[in-house]
Residue, then its C-alpha position, 0 to 999 in steps of 0.5 A: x253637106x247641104x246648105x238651107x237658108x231661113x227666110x230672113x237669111x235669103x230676104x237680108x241677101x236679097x236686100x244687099x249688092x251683088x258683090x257683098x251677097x257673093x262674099x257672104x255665100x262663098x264665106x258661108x260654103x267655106x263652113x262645109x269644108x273640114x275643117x272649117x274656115x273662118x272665124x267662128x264663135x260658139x254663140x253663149x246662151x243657147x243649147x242648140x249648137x248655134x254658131x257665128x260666122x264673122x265676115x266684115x261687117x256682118x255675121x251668120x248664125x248657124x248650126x250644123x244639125x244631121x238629118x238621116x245620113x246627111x249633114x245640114x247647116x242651117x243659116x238661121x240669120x244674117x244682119x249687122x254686127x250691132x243687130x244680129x244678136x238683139 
């Protein structure tokens, strides 16, 4: 399974310390395992399979979508708990 990040994603990663950029990438490779780890929400309100990935703090929306023979998680954004669904 391939990883693509969005813009935003890579720009909130970039703004954070190492040590909690690392968390969130390796919580983020844990979705590609099967089954997946973590704790994941189905996300309300949009047909488009979106997701989210709790770890701490913070939270990842994502969906799985399938290009070709590949699967691809798109990581659409990243942010606090209390911002990311504004």
């Amino acid at each position: 399974m391939k990883i693509v990040y969005s813009k935003a994603a890579i720009k909130f990663l970039a703004r954070l310390d190492r040590k909690s950029a690392e968390r969130i990438r390796l919580a983020i490779e844990g979705l590609t395992k099967a089954p997946p780890v973590g704790d994941i929400k189905v996300m309300q309100g949009f047909t488009d399979g979106r997701k989210r990935l709790r770890v701490g703090s913070w939270r990842v929306i994502y969906r799985i979508e399938s290009a070709e023979m590949i699967e691809v998680l798109l990581v659409i954004d990243i942010g606090n708990r209390g911002d990311i669904y504004k």
